[in-house]
C-alpha positions in Angstrom: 94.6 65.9 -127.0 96.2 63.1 -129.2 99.0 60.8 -128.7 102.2 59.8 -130.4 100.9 56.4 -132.1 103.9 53.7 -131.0 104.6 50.3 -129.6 104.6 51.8 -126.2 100.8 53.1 -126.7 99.9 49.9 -128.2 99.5 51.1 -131.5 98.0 48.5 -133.6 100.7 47.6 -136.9 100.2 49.4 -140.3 99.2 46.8 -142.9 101.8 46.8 -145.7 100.5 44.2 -147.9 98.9 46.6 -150.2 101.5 49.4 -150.3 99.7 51.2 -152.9 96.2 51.4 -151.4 98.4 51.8 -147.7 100.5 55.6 -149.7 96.7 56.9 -151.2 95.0 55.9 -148.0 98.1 58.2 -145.9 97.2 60.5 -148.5 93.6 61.5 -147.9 94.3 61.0 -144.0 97.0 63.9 -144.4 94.6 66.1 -146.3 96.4 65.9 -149.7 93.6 65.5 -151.7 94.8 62.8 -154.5 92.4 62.5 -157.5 90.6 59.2 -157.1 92.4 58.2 -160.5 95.3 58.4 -157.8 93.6 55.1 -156.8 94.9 52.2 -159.0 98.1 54.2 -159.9 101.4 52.2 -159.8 102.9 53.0 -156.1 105.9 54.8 -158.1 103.1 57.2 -159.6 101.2 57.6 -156.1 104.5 58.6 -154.8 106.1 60.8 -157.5 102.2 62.6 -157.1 102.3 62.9 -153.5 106.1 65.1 -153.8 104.7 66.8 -156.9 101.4 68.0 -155.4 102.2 67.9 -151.3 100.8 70.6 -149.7 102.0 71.0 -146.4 99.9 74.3 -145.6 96.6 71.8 -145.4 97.7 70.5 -142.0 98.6 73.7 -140.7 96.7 74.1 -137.0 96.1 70.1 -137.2 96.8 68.8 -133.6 95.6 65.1 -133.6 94.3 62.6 -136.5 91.0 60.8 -136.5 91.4 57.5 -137.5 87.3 57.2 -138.2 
């Protein structure tokens, strides 16, 4: 079973210096699917896709996250 990801389980930090790259990365780990033209979008564009197109039903039954 997974675990929440925090400072208290030593969770490493989230890298922010590429925000961009960091929003279509959190998009493929959530299942969202961007197009890969999604990829060197503006990070206003990345975000204005990921509301237009979010698809909550694709993590229905998801319990943990592989980060490999």
């Amino acid at each position: 079973r997974g675990f929440k990801l925090s400072k208290q389980t030593l969770a490493t930090a989230v890298a922010t210096e590429n925000p961009a790259q960091l929003i279509f990365d959190l998009l493929m780990l959530l299942k969202q699917q961007p197009p890969l033209e999604l990829k060197t979008a503006t990070l206003e564009d990345m975000l204005a896709w990921g509301i237009a197109y979010w698809q909550a039903n694709l993590l229905r039954n998801q319990q943990t996250v592989s980060t490999e």
